[in-house]
N, CA, C and O atoms as a GROMACS GRO file, in nm:
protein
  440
    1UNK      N    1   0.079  -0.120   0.000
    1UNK     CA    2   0.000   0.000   0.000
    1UNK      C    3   0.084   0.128   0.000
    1UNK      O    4   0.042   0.228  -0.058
    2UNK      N    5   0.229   0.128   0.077
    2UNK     CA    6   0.265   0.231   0.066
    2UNK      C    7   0.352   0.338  -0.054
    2UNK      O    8   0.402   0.451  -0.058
    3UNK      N    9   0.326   0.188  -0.164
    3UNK     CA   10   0.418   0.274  -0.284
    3UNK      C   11   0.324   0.318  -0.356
    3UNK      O   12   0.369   0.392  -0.443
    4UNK      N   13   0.159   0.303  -0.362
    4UNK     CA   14   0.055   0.349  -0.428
    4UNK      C   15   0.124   0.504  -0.437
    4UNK      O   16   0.157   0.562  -0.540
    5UNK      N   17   0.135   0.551  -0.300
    5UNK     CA   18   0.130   0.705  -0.344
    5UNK      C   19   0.231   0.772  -0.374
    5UNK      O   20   0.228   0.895  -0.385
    6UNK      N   21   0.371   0.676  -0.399
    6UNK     CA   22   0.498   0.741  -0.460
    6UNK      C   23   0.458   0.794  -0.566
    6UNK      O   24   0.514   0.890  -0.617
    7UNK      N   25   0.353   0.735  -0.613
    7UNK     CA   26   0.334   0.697  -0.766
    7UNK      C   27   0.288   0.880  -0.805
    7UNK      O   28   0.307   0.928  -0.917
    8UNK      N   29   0.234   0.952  -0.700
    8UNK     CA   30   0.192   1.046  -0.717
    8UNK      C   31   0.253   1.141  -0.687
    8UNK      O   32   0.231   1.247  -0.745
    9UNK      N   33   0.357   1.132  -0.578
    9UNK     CA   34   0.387   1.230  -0.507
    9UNK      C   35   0.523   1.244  -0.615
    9UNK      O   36   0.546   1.133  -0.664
   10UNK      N   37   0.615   1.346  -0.662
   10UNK     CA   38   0.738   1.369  -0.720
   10UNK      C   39   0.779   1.502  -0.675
   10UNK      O   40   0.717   1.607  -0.685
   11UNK      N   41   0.903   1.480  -0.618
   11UNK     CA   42   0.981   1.597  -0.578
   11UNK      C   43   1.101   1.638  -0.718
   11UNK      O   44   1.158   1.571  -0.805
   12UNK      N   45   1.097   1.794  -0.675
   12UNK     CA   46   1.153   1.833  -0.802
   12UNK      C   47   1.265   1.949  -0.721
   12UNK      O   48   1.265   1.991  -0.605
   13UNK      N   49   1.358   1.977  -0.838
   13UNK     CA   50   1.491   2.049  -0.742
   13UNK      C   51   1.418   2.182  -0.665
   13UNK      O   52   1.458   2.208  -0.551
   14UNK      N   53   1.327   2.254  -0.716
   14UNK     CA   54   1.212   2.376  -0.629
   14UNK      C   55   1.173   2.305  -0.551
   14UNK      O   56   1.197   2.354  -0.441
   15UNK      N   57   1.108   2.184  -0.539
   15UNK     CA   58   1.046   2.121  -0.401
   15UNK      C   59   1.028   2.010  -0.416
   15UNK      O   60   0.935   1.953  -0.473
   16UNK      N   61   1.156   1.950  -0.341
   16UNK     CA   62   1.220   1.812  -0.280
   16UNK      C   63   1.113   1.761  -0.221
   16UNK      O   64   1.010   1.812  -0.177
   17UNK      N   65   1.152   1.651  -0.226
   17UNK     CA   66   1.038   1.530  -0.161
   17UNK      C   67   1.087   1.487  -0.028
   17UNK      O   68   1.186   1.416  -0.010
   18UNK      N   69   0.978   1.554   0.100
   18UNK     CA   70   1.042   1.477   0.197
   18UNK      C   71   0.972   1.363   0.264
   18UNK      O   72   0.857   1.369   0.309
   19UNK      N   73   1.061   1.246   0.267
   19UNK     CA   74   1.007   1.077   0.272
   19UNK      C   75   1.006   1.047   0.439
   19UNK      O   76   1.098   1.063   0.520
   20UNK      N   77   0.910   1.013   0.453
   20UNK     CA   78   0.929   0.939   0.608
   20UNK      C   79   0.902   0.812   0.609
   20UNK      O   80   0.820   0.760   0.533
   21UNK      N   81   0.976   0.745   0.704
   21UNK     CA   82   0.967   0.597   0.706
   21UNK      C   83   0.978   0.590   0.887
   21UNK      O   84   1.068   0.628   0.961
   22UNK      N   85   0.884   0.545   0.908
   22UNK     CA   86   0.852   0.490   1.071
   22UNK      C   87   0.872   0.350   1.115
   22UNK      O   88   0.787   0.262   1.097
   23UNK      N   89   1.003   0.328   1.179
   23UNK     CA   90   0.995   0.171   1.209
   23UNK      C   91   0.931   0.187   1.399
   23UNK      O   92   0.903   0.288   1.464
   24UNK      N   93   0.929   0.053   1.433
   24UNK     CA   94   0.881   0.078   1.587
   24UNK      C   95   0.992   0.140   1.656
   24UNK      O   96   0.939   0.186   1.757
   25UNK      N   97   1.095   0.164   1.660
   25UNK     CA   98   1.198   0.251   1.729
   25UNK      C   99   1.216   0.372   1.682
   25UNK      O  100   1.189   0.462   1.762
   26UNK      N  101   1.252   0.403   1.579
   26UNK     CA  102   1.320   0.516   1.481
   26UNK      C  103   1.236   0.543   1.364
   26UNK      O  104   1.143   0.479   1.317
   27UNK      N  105   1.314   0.700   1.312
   27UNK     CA  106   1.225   0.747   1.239
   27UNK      C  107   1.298   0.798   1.150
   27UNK      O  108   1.388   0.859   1.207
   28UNK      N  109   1.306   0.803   1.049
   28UNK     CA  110   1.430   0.778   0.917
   28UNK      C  111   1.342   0.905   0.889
   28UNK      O  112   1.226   0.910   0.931
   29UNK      N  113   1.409   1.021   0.808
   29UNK     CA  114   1.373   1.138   0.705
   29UNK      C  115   1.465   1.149   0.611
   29UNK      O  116   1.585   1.153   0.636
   30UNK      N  117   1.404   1.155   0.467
   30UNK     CA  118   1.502   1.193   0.366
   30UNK      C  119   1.473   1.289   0.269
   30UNK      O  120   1.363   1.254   0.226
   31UNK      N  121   1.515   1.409   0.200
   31UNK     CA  122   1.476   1.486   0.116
   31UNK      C  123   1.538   1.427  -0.011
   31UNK      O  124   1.655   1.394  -0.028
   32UNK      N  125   1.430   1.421  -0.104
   32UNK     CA  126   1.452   1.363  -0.218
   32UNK      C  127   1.471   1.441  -0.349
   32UNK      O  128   1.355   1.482  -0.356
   33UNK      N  129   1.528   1.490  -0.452
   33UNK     CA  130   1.512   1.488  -0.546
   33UNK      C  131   1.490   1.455  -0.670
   33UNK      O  132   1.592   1.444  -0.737
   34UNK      N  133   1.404   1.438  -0.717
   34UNK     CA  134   1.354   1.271  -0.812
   34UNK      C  135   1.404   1.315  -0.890
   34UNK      O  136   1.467   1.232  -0.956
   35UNK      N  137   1.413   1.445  -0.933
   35UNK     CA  138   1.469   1.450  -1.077
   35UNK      C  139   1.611   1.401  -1.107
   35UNK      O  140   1.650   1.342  -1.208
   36UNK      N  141   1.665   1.430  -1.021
   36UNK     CA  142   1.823   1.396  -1.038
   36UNK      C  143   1.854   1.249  -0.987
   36UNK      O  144   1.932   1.164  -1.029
   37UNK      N  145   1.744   1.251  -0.860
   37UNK     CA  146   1.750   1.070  -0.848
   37UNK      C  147   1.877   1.096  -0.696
   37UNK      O  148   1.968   1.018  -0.666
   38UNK      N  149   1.845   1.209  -0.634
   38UNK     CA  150   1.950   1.240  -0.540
   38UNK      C  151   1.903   1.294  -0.376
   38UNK      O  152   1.827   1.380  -0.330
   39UNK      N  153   1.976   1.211  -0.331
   39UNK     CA  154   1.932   1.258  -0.173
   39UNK      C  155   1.980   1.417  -0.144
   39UNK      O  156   2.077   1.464  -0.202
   40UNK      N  157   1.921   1.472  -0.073
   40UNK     CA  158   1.971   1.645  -0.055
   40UNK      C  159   2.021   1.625   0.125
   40UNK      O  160   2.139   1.642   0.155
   41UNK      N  161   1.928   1.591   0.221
   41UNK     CA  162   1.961   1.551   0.332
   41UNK      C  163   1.876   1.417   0.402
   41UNK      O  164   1.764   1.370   0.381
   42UNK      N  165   1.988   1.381   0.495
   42UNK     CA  166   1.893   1.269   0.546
   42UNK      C  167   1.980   1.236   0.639
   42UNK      O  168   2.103   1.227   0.644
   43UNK      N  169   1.848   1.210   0.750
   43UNK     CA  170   1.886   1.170   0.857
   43UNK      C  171   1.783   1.076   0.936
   43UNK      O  172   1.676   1.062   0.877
   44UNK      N  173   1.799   0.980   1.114
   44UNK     CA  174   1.725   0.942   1.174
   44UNK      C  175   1.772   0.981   1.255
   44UNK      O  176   1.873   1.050   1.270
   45UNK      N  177   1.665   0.915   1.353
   45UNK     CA  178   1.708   0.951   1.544
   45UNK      C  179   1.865   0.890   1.572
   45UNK      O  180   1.943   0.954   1.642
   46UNK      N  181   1.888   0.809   1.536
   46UNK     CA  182   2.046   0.785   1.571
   46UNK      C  183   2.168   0.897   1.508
   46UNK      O  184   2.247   0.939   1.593
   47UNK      N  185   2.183   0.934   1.397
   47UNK     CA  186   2.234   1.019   1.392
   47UNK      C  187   2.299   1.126   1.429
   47UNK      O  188   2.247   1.197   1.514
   48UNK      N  189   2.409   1.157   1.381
   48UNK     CA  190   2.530   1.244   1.518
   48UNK      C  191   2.491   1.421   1.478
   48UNK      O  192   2.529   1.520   1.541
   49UNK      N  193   2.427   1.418   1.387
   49UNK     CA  194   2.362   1.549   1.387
   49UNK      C  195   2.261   1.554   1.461
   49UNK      O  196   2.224   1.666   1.497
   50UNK      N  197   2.184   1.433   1.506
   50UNK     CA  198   2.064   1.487   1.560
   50UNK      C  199   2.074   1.448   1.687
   50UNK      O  200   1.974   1.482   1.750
   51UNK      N  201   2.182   1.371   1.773
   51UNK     CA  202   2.174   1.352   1.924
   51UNK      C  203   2.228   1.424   1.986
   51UNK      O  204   2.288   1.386   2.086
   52UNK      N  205   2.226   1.569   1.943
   52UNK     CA  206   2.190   1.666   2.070
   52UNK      C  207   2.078   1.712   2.071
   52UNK      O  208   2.048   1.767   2.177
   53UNK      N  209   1.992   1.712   1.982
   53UNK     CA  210   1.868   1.762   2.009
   53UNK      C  211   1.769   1.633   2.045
   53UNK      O  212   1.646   1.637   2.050
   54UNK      N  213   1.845   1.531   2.065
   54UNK     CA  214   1.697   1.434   2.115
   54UNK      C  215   1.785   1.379   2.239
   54UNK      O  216   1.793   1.257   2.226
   55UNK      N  217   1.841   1.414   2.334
   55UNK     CA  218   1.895   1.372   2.442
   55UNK      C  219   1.787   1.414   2.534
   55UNK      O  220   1.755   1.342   2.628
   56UNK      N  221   1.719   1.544   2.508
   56UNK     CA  222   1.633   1.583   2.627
   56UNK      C  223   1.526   1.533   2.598
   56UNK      O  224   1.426   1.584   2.648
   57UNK      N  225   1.509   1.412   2.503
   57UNK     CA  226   1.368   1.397   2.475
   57UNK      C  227   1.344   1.300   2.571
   57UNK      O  228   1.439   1.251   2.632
   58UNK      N  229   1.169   1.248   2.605
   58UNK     CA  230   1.173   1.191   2.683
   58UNK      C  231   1.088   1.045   2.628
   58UNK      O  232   1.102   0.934   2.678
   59UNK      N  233   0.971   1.089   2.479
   59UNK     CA  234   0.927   0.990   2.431
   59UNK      C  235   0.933   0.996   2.290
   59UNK      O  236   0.983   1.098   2.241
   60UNK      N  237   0.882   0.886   2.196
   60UNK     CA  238   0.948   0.908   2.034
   60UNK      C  239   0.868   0.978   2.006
   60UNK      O  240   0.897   1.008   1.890
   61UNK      N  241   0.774   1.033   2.034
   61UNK     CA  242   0.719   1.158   1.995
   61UNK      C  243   0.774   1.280   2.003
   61UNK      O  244   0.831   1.309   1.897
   62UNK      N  245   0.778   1.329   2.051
   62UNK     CA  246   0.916   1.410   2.114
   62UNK      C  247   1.003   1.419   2.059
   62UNK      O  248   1.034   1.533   2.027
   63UNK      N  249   1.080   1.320   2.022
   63UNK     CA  250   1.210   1.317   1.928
   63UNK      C  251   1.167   1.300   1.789
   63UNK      O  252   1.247   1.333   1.702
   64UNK      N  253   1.057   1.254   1.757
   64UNK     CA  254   1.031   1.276   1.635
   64UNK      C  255   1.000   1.436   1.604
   64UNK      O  256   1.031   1.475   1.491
   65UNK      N  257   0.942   1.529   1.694
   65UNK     CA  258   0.935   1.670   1.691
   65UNK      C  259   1.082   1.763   1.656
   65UNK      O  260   1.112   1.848   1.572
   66UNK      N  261   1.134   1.712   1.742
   66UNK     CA  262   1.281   1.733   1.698
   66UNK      C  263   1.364   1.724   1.609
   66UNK      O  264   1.437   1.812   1.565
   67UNK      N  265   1.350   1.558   1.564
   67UNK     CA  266   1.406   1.570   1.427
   67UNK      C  267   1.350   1.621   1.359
   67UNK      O  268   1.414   1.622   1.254
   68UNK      N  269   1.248   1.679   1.345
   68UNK     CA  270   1.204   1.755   1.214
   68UNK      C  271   1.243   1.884   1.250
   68UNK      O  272   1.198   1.964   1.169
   69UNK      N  273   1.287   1.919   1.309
   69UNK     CA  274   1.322   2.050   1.371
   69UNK      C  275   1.462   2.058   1.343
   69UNK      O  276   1.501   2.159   1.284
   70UNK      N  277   1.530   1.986   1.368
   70UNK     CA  278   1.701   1.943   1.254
   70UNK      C  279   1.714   1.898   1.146
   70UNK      O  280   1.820   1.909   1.083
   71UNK      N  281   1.603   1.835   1.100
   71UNK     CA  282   1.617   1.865   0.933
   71UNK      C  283   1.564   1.988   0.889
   71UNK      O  284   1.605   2.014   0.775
   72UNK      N  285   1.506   2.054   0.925
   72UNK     CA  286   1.440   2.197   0.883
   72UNK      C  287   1.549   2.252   0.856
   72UNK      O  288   1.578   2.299   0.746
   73UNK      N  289   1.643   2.248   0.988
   73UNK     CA  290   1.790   2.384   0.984
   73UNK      C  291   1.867   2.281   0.904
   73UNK      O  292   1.973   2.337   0.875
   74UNK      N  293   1.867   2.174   0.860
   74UNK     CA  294   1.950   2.129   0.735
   74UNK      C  295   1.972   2.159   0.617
   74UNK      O  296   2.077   2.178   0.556
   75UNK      N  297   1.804   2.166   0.572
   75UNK     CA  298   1.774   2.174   0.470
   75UNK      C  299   1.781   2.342   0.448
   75UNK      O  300   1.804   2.379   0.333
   76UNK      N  301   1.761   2.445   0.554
   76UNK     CA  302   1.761   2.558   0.518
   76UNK      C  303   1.915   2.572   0.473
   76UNK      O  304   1.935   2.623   0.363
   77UNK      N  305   2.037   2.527   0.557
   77UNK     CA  306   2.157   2.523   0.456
   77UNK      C  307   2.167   2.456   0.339
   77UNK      O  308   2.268   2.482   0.273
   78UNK      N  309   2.082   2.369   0.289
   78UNK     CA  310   2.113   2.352   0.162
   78UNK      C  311   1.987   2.448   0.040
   78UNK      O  312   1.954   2.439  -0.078
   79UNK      N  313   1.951   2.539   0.163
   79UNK     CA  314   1.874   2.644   0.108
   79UNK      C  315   1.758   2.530   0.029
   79UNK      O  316   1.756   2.489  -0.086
   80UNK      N  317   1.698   2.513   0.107
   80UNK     CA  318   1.564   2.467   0.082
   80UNK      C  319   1.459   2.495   0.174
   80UNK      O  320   1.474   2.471   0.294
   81UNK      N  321   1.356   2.542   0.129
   81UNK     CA  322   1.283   2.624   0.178
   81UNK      C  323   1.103   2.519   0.192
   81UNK      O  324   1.036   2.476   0.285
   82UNK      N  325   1.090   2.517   0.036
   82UNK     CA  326   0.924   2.456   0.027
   82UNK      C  327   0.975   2.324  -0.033
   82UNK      O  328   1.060   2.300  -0.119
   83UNK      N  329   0.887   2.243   0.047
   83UNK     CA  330   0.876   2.051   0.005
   83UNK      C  331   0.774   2.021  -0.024
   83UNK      O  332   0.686   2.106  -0.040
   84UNK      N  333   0.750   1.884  -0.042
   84UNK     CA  334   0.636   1.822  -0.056
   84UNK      C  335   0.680   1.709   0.026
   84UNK      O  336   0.791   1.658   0.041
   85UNK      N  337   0.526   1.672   0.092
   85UNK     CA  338   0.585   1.578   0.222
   85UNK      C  339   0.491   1.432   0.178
   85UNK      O  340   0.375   1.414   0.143
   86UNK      N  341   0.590   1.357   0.198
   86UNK     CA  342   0.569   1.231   0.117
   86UNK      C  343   0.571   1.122   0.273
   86UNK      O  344   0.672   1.070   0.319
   87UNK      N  345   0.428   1.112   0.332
   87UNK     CA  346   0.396   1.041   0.447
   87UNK      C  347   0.429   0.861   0.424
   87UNK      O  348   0.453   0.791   0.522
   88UNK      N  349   0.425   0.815   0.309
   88UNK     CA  350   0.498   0.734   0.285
   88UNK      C  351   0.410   0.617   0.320
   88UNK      O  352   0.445   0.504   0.354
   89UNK      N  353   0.270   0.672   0.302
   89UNK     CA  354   0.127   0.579   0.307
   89UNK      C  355   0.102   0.550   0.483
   89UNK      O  356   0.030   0.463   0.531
   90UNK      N  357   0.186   0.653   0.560
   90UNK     CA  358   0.144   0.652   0.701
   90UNK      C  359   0.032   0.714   0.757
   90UNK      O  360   0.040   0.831   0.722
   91UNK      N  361  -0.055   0.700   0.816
   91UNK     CA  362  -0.156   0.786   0.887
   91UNK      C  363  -0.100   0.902   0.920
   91UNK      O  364   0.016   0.891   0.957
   92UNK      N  365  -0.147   1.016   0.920
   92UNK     CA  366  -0.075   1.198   0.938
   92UNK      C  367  -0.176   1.177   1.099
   92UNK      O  368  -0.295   1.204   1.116
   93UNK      N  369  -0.068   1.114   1.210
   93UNK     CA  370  -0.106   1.078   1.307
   93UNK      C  371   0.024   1.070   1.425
   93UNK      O  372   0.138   1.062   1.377
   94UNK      N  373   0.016   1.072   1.527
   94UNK     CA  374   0.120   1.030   1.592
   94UNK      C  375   0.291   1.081   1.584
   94UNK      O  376   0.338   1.193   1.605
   95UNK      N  377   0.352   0.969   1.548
   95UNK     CA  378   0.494   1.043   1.525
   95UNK      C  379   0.509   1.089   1.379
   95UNK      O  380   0.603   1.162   1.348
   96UNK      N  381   0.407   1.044   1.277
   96UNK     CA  382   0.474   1.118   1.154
   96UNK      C  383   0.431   1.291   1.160
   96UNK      O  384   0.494   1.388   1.118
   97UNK      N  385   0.303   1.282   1.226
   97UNK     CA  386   0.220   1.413   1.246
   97UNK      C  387   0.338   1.556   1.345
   97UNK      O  388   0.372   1.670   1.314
   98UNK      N  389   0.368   1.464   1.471
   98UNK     CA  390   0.499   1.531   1.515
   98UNK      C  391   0.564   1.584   1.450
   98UNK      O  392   0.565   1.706   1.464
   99UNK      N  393   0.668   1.513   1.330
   99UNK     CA  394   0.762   1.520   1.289
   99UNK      C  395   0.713   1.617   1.185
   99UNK      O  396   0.795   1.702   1.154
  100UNK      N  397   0.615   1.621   1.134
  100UNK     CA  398   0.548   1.716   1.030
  100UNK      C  399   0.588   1.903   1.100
  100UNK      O  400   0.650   2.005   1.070
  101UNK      N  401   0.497   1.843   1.209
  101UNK     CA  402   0.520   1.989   1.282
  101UNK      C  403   0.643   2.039   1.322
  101UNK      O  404   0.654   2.160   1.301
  102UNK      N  405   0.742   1.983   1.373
  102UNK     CA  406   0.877   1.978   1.359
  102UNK      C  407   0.950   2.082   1.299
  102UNK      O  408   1.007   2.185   1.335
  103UNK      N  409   0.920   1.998   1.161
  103UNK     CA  410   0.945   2.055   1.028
  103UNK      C  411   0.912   2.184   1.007
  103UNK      O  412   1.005   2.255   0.969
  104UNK      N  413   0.770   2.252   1.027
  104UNK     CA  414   0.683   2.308   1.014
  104UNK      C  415   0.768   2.429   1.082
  104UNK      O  416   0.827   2.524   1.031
  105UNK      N  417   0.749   2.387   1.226
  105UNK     CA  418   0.864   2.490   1.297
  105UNK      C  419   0.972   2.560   1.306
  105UNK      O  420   0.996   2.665   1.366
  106UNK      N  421   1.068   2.461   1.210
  106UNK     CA  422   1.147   2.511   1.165
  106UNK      C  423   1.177   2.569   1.064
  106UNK      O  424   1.294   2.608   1.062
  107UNK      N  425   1.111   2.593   0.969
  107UNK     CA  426   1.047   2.669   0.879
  107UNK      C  427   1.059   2.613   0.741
  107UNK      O  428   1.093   2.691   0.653
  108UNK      N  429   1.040   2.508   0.716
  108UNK     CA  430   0.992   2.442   0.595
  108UNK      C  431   0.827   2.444   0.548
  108UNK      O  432   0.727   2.416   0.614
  109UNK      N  433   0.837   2.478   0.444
  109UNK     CA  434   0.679   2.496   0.371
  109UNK      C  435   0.634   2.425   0.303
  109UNK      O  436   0.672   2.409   0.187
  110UNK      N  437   0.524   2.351   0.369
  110UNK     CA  438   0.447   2.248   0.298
  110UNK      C  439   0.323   2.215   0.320
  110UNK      O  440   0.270   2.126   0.253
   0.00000   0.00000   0.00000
């Protein structure tokens, strides 16, 4: 079910595709560029960019808020601004919904 909506969603070098993938521990984010077929940034909760901002977290919600809040200031250095957010056939619920807002916060437009 969840590649039905790749099928729709395409990120382009103006607005990258950002992919979430939710396993029961961790929460993988990647900005995509389909056209070129190229990752722009990507990261999860393990990651050495992002364990200072999820040390104070206390549940994966939480740290899923966060990481979207460190890929935001990622992506604003690679000067990216507006995405398209590619839920990756997840419910816009829980930790992907977090991580949306995250994002959101940190000032990505989508």
């Amino acid at each position: 079910m969840p590649n039905r909506k790749k099928k729709r969603i395409f990120g382009t070098t103006e607005r990258p595709r950002l992919v979430v993938y939710r396993s029961i521990k961790y929460l993988h984010a990647q900005l995509v560029d389909d056209s070129k077929n190229e990752v722009i940034v990507g990261l999860f909760n393990k990651s050495k960019s992002a364990l200072d901002a999820l040390k104070d977290t206390k549940t994966k919600t939480d740290a899923s808020r966060a990481l979207g809040k460190v890929l935001a200031e990622q992506a604003k250095k690679k000067k990216v601004t507006k995405i398209v957010f590619d839920r990756n056939g997840y419910l816009y619920h829980g930790r992907v919904k977090a991580f949306a807002e995250g994002a959101r916060e940190g000032g990505l437009d989508f």
